[in-house]
N, C-alpha and C positions, 0 to 999 in steps of 0.2 A: 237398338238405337238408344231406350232411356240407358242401358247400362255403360255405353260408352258414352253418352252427357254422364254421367253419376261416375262414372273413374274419369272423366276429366276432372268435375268439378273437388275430386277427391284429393285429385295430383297438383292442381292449381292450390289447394289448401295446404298440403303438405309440403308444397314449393312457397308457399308465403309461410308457412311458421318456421320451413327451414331458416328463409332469408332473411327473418325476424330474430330468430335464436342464433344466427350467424354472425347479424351486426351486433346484437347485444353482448355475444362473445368477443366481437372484436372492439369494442367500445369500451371492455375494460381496461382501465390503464396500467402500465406496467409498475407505474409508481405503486399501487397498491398490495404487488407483493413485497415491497423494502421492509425491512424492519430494521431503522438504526439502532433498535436496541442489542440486536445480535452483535456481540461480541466486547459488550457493557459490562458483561458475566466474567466470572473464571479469572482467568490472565489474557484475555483478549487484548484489553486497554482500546477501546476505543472511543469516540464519544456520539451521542445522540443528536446536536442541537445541527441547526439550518447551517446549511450550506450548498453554493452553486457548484458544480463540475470543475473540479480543479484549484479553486479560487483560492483569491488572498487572504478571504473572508470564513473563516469557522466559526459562527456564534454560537457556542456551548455553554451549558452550568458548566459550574466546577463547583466540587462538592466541601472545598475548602479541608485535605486534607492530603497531607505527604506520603508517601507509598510506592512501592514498586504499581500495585496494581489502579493508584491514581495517577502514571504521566500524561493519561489524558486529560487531568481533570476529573475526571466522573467516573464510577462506579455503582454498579447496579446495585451494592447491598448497602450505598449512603441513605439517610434518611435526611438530608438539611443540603441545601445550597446559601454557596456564600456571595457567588457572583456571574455573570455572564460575562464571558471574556471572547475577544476578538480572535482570536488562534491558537489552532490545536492543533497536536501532533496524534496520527492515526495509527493504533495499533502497534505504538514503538514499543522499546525498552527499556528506554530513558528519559525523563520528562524535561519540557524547556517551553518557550511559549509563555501562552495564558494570559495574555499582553491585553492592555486596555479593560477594565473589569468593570460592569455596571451592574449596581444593585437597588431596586426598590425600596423603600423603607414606608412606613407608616409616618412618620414623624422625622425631624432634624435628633440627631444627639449633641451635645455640646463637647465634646470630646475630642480629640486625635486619632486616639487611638478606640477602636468597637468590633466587635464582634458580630457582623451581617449575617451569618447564616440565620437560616430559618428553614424549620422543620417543613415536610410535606411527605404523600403518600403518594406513592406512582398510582394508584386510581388515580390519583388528578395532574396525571404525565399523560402526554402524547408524543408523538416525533413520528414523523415521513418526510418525505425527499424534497431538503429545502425549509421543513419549518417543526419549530420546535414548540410545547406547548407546557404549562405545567401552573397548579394553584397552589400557592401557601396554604399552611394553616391558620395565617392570619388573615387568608382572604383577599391577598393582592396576586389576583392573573397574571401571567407572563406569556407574551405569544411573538414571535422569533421566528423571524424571514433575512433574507439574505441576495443579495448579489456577489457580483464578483470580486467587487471592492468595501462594498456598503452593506452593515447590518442593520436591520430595522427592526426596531423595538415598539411594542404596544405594553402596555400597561394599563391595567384595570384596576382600580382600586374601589375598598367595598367605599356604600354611600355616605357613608358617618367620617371619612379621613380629611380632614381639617387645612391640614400642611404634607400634601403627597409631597416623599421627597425622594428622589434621583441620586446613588450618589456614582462616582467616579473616581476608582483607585489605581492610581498608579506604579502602587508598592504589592500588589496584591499579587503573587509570587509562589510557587510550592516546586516541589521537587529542586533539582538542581539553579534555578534562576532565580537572580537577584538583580533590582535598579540599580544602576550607576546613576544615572541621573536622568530626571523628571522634570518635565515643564507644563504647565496651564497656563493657558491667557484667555481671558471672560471677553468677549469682541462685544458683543450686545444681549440682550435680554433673553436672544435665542441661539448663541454662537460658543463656543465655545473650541480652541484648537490649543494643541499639545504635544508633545513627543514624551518617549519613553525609549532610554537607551537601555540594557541589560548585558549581564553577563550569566552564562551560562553553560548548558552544553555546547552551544554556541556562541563564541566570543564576541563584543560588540556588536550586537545587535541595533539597527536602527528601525523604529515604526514610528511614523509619525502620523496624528488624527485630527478629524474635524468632525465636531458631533454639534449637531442642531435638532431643538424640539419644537414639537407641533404647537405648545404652547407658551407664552412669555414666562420667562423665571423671576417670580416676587420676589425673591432673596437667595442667600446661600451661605453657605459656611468653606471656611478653606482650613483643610488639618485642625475641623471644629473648632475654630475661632471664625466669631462674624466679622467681616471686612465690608470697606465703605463700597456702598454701591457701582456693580461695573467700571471700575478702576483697577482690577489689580491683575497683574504678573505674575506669576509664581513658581522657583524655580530652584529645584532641592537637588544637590548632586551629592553620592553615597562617599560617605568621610571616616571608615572605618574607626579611623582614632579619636573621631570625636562622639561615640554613643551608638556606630552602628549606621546601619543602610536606612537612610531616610530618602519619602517619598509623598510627593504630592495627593490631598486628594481635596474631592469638594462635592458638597452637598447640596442640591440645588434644589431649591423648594419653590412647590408651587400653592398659588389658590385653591383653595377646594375644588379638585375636578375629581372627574371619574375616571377619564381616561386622557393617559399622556403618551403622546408617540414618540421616538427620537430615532434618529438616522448619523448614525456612527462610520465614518468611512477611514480608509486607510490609504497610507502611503509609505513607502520605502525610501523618497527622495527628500521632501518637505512636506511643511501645513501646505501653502500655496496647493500645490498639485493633490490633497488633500481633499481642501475644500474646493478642488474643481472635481473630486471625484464625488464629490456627493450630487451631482447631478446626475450618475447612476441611477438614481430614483428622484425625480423632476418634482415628486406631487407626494400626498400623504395616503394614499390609496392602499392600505397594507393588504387588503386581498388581492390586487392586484400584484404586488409582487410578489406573495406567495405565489398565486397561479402563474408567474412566470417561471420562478422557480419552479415548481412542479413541472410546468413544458420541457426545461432544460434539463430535468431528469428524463423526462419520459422520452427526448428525442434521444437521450443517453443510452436508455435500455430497449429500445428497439430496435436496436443494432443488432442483438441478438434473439428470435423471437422462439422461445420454447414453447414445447406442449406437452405433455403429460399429467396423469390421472391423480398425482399423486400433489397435490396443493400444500402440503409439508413444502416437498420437493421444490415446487416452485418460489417458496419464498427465499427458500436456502437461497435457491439459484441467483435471484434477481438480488438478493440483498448482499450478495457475493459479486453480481456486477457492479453494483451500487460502488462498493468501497474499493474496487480497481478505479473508480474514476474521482478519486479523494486527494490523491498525490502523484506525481509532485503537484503544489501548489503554487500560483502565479506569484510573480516577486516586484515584478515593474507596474511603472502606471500604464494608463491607458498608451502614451507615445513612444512605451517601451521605455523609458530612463528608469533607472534604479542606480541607490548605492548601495556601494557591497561594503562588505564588514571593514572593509579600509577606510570608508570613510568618499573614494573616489565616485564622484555621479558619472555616469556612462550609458549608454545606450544602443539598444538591441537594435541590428540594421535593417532596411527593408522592410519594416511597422514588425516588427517578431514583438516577441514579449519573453521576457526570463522568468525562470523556474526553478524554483529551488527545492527543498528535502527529496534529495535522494539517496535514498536506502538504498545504496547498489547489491550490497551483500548479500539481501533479499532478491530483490524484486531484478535482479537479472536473469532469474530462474524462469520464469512465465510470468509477472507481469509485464516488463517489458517486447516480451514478443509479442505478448496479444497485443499488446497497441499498434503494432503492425497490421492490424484488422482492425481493431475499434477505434483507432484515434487517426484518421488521418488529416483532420483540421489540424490537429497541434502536436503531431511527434516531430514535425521539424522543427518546432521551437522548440521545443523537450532535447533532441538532442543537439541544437545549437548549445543551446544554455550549458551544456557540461565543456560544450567547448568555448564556449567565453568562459566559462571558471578555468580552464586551462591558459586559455590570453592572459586572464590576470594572477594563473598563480603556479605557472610553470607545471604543475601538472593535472590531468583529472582528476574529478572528482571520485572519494571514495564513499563518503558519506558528509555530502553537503546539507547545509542545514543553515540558512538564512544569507547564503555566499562563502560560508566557515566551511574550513574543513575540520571534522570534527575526527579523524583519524579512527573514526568507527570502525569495528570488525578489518576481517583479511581479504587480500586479494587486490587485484586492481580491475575491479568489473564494471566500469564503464567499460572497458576494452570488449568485451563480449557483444555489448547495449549497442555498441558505435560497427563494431564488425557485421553483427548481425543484420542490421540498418544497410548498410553497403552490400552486405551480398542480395540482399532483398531491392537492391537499388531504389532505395530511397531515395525520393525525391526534395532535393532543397540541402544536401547534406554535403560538401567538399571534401571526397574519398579521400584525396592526398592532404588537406589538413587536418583531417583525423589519423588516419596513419600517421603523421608525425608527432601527434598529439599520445597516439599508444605507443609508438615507439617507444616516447620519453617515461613513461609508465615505466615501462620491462626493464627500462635502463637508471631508474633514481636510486639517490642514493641514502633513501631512506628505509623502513619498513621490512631490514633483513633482506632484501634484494639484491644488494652487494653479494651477501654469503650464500643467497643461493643459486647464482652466477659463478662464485669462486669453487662453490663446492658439490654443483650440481644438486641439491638440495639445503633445506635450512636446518641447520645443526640444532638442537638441543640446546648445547652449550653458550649457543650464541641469544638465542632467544626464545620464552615459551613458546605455545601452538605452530608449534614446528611442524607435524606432520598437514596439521589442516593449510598451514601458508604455503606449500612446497606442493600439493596436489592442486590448491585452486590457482597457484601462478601457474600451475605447469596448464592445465586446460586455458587461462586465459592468453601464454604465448601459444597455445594452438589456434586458437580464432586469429592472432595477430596472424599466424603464418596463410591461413586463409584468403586475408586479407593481401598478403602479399605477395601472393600466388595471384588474385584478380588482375594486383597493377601492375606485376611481369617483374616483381622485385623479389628473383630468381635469390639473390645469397641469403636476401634477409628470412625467403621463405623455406632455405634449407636450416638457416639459425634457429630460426622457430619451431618449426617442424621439430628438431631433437631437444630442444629444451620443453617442447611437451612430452617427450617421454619421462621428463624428473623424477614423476610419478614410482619409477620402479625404485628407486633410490631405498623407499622406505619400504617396501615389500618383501614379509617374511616369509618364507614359503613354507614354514614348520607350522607357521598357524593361523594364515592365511590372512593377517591383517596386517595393515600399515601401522610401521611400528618407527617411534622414533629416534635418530641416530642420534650421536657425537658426530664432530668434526673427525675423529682417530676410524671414524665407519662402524662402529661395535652401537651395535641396539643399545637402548637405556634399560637399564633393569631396577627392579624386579619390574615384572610386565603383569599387568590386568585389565583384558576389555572392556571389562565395569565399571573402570576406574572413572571418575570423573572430577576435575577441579577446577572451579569455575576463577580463579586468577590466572588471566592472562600469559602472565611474566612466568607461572609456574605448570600450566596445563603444557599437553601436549596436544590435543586434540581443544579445539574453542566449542566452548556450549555443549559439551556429549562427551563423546568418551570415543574406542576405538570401534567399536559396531556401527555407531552410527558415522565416522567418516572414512571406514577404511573402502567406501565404496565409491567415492566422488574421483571417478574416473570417465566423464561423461562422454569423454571425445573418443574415446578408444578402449569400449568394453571388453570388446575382444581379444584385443591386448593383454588387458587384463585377466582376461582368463585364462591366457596361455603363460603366464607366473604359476598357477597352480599349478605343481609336481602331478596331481593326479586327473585324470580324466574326470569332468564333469566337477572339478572342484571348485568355480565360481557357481555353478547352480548349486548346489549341496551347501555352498556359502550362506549363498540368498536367503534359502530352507530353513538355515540353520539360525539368520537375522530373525526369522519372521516366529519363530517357536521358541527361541531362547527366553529364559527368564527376562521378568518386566522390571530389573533392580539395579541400581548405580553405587557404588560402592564410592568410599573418598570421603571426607569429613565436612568440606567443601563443592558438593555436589552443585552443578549448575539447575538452576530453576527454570532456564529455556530447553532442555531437553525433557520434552511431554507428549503425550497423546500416543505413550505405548502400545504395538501391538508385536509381541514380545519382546526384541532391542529395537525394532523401527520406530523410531520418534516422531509421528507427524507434527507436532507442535514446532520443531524447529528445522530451520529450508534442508540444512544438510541431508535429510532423508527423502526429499521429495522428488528426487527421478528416480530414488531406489527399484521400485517396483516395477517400473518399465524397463530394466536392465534383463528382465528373463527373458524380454524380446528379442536383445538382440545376439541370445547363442540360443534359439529354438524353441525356446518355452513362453509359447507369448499368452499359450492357456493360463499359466500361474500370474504374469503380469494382469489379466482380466481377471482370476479370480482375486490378488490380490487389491485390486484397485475400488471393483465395487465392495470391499469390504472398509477400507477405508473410507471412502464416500461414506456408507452408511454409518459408521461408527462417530466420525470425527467430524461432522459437518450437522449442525441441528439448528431449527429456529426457536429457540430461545436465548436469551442472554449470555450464555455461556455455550452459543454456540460453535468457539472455535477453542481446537486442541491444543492452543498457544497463545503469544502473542501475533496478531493480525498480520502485524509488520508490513505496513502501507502497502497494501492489495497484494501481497503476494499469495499471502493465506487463500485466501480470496480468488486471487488468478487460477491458482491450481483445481480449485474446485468449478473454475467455468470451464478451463478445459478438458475436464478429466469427467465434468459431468455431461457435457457433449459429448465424449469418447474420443479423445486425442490431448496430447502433452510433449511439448518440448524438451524430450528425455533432454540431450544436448542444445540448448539452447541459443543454437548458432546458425544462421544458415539457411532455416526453413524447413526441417524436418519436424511430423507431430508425427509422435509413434501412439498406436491405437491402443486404448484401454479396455473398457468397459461401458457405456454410455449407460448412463443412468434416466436419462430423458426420452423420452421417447420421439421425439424429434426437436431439432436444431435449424432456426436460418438465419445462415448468418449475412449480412450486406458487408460484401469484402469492401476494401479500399477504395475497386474500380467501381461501385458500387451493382457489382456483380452480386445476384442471390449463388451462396454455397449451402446447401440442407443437406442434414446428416440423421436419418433416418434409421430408429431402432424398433426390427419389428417382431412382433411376439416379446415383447422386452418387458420384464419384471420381475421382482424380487428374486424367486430363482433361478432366472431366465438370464444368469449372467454373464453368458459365454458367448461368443460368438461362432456361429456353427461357418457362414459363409459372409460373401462382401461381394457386392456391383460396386462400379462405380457409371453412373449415367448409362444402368442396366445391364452393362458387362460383366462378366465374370473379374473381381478385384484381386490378384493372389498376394499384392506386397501389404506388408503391416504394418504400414505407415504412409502418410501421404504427402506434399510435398507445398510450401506457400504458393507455389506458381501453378500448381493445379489445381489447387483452390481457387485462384485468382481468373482462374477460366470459366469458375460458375461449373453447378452442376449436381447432380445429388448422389450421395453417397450411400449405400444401406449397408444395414449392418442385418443378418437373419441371428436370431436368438437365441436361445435352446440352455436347456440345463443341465447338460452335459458336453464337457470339454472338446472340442473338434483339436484334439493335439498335434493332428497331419496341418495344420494352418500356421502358417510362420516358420514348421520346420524346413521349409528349403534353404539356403545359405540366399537366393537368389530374391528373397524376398525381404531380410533382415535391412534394419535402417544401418547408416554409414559409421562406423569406428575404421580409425584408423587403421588398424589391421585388421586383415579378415579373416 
């Protein structure tokens, strides 16, 4: 009898420290594995400071310095910031933005023109999700929170500052952008609203701002001349012939305090809608809307809830879903109005809101599919939004960036984004005015689409990266043909259908790469896969060379591998990617092809279904062992955690899905063909808000293979699984092992879908 009271009273113990160490486990927040400094490092380009999920709003330093590896702004090897500016672009490759710029100062200058940086050591830098934090060395705090529309600024200043003073620049500019013209108007003692037009990578940019502080302003200065108290206008438009781009700024000073807050909002239409956005934040509460931001992350990342031993691992992970949910970013006010770079005010229907920077070129790879799982509050306004940029500009977007088309990189990949969406039947999305919206895509007559229409691929002669525009249009008239296959538009899906084989146009079979023609059909010579030249007008291949694009055949690997003359010669291809020397030849080498693992370039998208191609002619053992080698090589929590540039969450997307164990070889449709999982468990809240868990067991550093697969306990034999069985809920496992199970994926019956089989 005492021993069963003594093992109750044992079990009752060990059942309360469980449920103690249970909740304490679940009480951590996910925000706490973010690290926005990851990918501050290297060629990342991204930036650190507050910002909400998606928003209009990125309050970042900017380190006050021109560079490839500054378009964000910021760089983890500056030592000095010059100002904190309202928008930033995530991970690009060209910088624009950095709009709106405020900086602290000790004192007024009497000047125009000054030079605002001021030194600091990241010991006294912080950044997590939503707020940003960082001390001079002369002692004035900075601490940086954020809404959707509204940045909030605190300001500490040491106890000896006389005349704390604020300033506000509106010519403050680097990389490609420059004001066209500036406005300030001083409303009262706490008001102050303005616009800032710009030209840049994006043409006519409009933002328009209303910033109020928490305390009265004693005085001020305008382009450091004093002006008579709250009276003035001021309005500078850029006049090249008369001295250069001139711009607004102003100095606002206050009484000895210690601390000044201010609240900075934005708009796209006017001040009016402006300053009704600053009621975003009602009140001066700044820990308050820190911790809301902090909530709006963490209900961000608990959409996917990982678990694994390995706390590196997790930060990778989480700070990788973090920056999928960065871009696009919001463009309209609250009522949906926005103007777009024309100048016309217009508005999103049905309360939507519009969205702009989209990197299609990237992010139609995996990040936009995962948003078919992580986003389904806002993928219908995400892909409304490309289709009003088609309303107002005759066709989608390729690389929008403030309503601009900025005619960035190849291809027409909205078309994939918007297919994809509709075969997944998306909800909110009008199948047949997208369809007519790709149609108009496949048919313009811009972008060498004409000649590779006339000539079944794009000549050389006609224009550079001829073989990359000729393989990615041919896969994207295959998603069209998909598409018109659902809505029973039988010619247009035979039209399509063969204009996705284009693809063969450039395939040599002497040496197994895509190689580029003349118009007369004879290869260009002399030929070298190493070759690399990063102008446009003169490469054949964009961003790389022929190793890494001769494989972008996502829709019909099979296909593809029945071009090779010899048996087994797309695997021996792959083999021969993955071991070949790490070196680019050309005088003009591109700088986005990086994160070698021997021609495979993780750093830029073109190689990133590569590795799941083993899967689908039988080798899906080399696809897992190539994947978790990439995870582990090319994915780290420190600064220079990423093999490239970020390029608005794609970087990023590929590592949440590849680190769960699944990837969008073909990014169409809803196929994820299985990699590797590096996590040891996965749950994800589908759309329906169904739990999917994807379980890795025995899983660990060596353990990188998958020996077997249940699905919801079953025996699983296919190597990939499908959005709509997902969407059922259910768990997945993967059994582990360190040694290859090569009998797994070789059936023909289990391989994901290419067109030919």
């Amino acid at each position: 009898m005492f021993q069963m009271i003594r093992l109750k009273k044992i079990s009752l113990t060990l059942f309360i420290c469980g449920l103690i160490s249970y909740t304490a486990i679940a009480q951590v927040p996910y925000t706490q594995y973010v690290d926005p400094f990851i990918g501050t490092g290297g060629h990342g380009h991204t930036y650190p400071g507050a910002t909400a999920p998606f928003s209009l709003v990125q309050l970042s330093p900017d380190n006050g310095k021109n560079g490839w590896d500054w378009v964000s702004g910021y760089h983890i090897s500056s030592d000095s910031i010059a100002g904190f500016s309202h928008m930033h672009l995530s991970g690009t490759g060209i910088g624009d933005w950095l709009d709106i710029a405020v900086m602290p100062m000790l004192a007024p200058i009497s000047q125009e023109k000054i030079d605002t940086r001021q030194k600091f050591s990241h010991k006294h830098e912080k950044a997590s999700p939503g707020y940003y934090e960082v001390k001079f060395d002369n002692g004035i705090q900075t601490k940086l929170t954020s809404t959707e529309r509204v940045g909030f600024h605190e300001y500490i200043f040491p106890s000896n500052t006389n005349s704390p003073t604020i300033r506000i620049d509106l010519g403050h500019s680097y990389n490609w952008d420059a004001p066209i013209s500036t406005r300030l108007e001083i409303i009262n003692d706490s008001t102050i609203i303005g616009h800032r037009y710009s030209y840049g990578w994006a043409n006519r940019q409009h933002i328009y701002f209303a910033l109020r502080t928490s305390q009265p302003i004693a005085d001020y200065l305008l382009n450091g001349t004093k002006t008579p108290p709250f009276d003035p206008v001021i309005e500078m438009t850029n006049n090249s012939s008369k001295g250069g781009p001139k711009s607004v700024n102003a100095q606002l000073i206050f009484n000895a305090l210690s601390n000044i807050k201010i609240k900075v909002a934005l708009s796209t239409t006017n001040t009016s809608k402006a300053l009704a956005a600053l009621q975003e934040i009602p009140h001066w509460n700044f820990d308050q809307v820190q911790y809301d931001a902090n909530a709006k992350w963490e209900k961000e990342l608990a959409k996917i809830k990982v678990e694994t031993k390995d706390e590196n691992l997790k930060r990778v992970f989480y700070s990788a879903l973090y920056h999928t949910a960065i871009s696009p970013t919001l463009y309209s006010d609250e009522d949906g109005e926005y103007k777009n770079y024309k100048g016309d005010v217009l508005r999103m229907p049905n309360g939507a809101q519009r969205y702009t920077l989209f990197s299609l070129w990237d992010t139609f790879r995996a990040l936009k599919p995962l948003f078919t799982i992580t986003q389904p509050e806002k993928y219908s306004d995400i892909l409304n939004s490309m289709l009003s940029f088609y309303d107002e500009n005759g066709l989608l977007p390729v690389w929008d960036l403030s309503t601009f088309e900025t005619n960035t990189m190849t291809g027409y990949h909205a078309i994939p984004v918007l297919a994809d969406a509709i075969l997944k039947n998306w909800p909110g999305v009008d199948a047949e005015r997208a369809y007519q919206a790709m149609r108009a895509s496949a048919f313009q007559q811009i972008r060498e689409v004409p000649a590779y229409i006339e000539y079944g691929y794009v000549p050389q002669d006609v224009n550079g990266g001829s073989v990359t525009k000729t393989l990615e249009y041919a896969f994207d008239d295959y998603c069209i043909s998909l598409v018109a296959q659902k809505l029973g538009k039988h010619e247009d899906y035979q039209l399509f259908t063969k204009r996705a084989k284009s693809y063969t146009h450039h395939f040599d079979p002497q040496s197994g790469f895509m190689r580029a023609k003349f118009k007369n059909g004879k290869f260009v010579e002399p030929f070298d896969p190493f070759y690399s030249e990063h102008d446009f007008d003169k490469s054949q291949y964009i961003e790389g060379n022929a190793w890494q694009h001769s494989f972008f055949v996502p829709h019909d690997i099979r296909g593809l591998a029945k071009l090779f003359p010899k048996k087994n010669g797309l695997n021996n291809m792959l083999d021969a990617l993955f071991s070949a020397p790490s070196y680019m030849t050309g005088e003009n080498q591109s700088p986005d092809a990086s994160g070698f693992i021997g021609q495979y370039a993780h750093g830029n998208e073109p190689s990133h279904h590569i590795a799941y191609m083993y899967s689908y002619i039988g080798e899906a053992w080399k696809t897992q062992e190539k994947i978790r080698q990439i995870v582990d090589s090319m994915y780290h929590d420190r600064p220079d955690g990423y093999a490239g540039n970020e390029d608005a969450g794609q970087m990023s997307a590929w590592a949440v899905w590849s680190m769960m164990g699944l990837y969008p070889a073909s990014p169409v449709g809803g196929e994820y063909v299985f990699g590797s999982p590096s996590l040891d468990k996965a749950t994800i809240t589908m759309p329906n808000n169904k739990l999917f868990t994807i379980v890795a067991n025995n899983n660990s550093s060596k353990n990188s293979y998958i020996k077997s697969i249940t699905l919801n306990g079953r025996p699983y034999h296919k190597i990939f699984i499908t959005h709509d069985e997902m969407l059922k809920g259910g768990e997945l496992v993967f059994e582990m092992s360190n040694k290859p199970n090569k009998k797994l994926g070789r059936n023909k019956a289990s391989w994901p879908t290419s067109m030919e089989n």
